[in-house]
Structures are given as structure tokens and as C-alpha cells.
N, C-alpha and C positions, 0 to 999 in steps of 0.2 A: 463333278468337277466344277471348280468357279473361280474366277478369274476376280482382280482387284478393283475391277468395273461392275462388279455386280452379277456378270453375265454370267448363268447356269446353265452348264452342259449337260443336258441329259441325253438317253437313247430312247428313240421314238415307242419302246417297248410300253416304256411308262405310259404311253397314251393309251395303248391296246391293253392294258392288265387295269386301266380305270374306267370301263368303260360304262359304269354309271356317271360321271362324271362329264360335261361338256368342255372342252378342248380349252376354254377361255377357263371357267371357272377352276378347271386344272391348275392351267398357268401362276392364276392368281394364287389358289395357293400354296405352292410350292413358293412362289417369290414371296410369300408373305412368311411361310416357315423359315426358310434359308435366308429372310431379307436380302432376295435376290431384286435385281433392274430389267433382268430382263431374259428371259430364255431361247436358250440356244439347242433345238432339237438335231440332232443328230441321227443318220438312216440305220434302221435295224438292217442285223446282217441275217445270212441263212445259219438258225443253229440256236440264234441268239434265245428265241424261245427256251428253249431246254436248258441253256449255261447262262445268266443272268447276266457275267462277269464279260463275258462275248461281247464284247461292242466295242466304238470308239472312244468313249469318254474313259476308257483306262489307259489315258495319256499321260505324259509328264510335259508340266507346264515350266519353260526355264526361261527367263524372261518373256521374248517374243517369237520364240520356238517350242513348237509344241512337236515331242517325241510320240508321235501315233502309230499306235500298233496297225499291223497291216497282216491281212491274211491271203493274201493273193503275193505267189511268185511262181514267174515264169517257168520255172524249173521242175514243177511240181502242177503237173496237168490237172491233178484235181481240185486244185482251189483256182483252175481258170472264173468259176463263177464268181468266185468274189471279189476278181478287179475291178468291178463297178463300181460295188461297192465301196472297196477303197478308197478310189477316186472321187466319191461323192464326200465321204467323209473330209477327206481330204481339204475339198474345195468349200465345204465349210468355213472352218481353221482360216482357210489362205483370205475367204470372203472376207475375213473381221481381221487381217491384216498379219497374220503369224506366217512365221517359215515352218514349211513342215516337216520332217524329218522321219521317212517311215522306215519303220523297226517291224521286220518280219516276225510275229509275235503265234502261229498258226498252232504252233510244236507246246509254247508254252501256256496259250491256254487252254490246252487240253488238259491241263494239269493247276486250272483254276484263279488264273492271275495273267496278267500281259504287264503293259511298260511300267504303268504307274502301281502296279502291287509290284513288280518286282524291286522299286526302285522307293517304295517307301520308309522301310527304313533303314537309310544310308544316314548315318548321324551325320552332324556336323563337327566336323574335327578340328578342336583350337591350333594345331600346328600348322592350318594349310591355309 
């Protein structure tokens, strides 16, 4: 994901599956592919290994709100471990100044997608 500031959202996975690669020279280029300004690492979650799509950069960005899938709810004792998680993501987003908006996403991405695939393609409708 990437924001109109240049900023690229990745999940920290990308660092651990390049690990020929040093951390910087990483950086660089991805921001030199993507003509990004500047990267924004995001914390892997538990899982993320095995489902690519598991992480937090499959948000929706709508203006200064960012719709972030979230795998931790209370109600549902087994994703207790992933409210740190969350929360971490979270405080990402909130660090570079967005409202964050978490969307209990646990149900559907076991089936390969959370906010930002579910919600990619909603056309844009000339009546509205």
C-alpha cells in the first residue's frame, strides 16, 4: 500500500523472505521500484508466514482514515494473541497521523483477502 506522500506500507515479512539482502539496501529498492520516499514497516502477525495476504497493509486508505483489518476480538478467546499485534499495527497508522478504524477481518482472511481486497473493486458510480 502507498500513500500520496510516497510512504510504502509493507509487512515486516518482506524483510525475513530477503534475507540476502541488508535492511537498507532492501529499502532502497523497493523505494526506487515503487518511486517510494519512504518506508513504512508494519509488524508481522502469527500466521503471516504461511497466508502472505495476513497482515496489516491490507487496509483501505480513505482519505485520513485508514480501514485496518484487525484479528483480535474479545469474544473469541483464540485470537487473544493477536491483540498486540493489532495494537501495534495500529499505532503505526495513528504515528503518521491517520484515524484508524479496525475492521474484525480474522473470519475473512482465512479465505484469502481482508479490508483492502474486499473493498477493491467497488466502482465508482457516476449517480452518487
Amino acid at each position: 500500500m502507498a500513500d500520496e506522500q510516497g510512504r510504502i506500507f509493507m509487512s515486516e515479512k518482506v524483510i525475513k523472505d530477503n534475507k540476502d539482502w541488508a535492511r537498507p539496501a532492501l529499502e532502497k529498492e523497493i523505494l526506487t521500484r515503487l518511486r517510494g520516499t519512504k518506508m513504512i514497516w508494519m509488524p508481522v502477525i502469527p500466521g503471516e508466514e504461511a497466508v502472505r495476504i495476513y497482515s496489516y497493509t491490507n487496509s483501505l486508505r480513505v482519505n485520513n482514515t485508514i480501514f485496518m483489518p484487525t484479528y483480535y476480538d474479545r469474544k473469541y478467546a483464540y485470537t487473544q494473541p493477536l491483540k498486540a499485534r493489532d495494537d501495534a499495527g495500529a499505532a503505526v497508522y495513528e504515528g503518521l497521523g491517520f484515524k484508524v478504524v479496525k475492521v474484525f477481518a480474522f473470519d475473512a482472511i482465512q479465505f484469502g483477502g481482508a479490508v483492502h481486497c474486499i473493498t477493491r473493486e467497488v466502482p465508482c458510480l457516476p449517480w452518487f
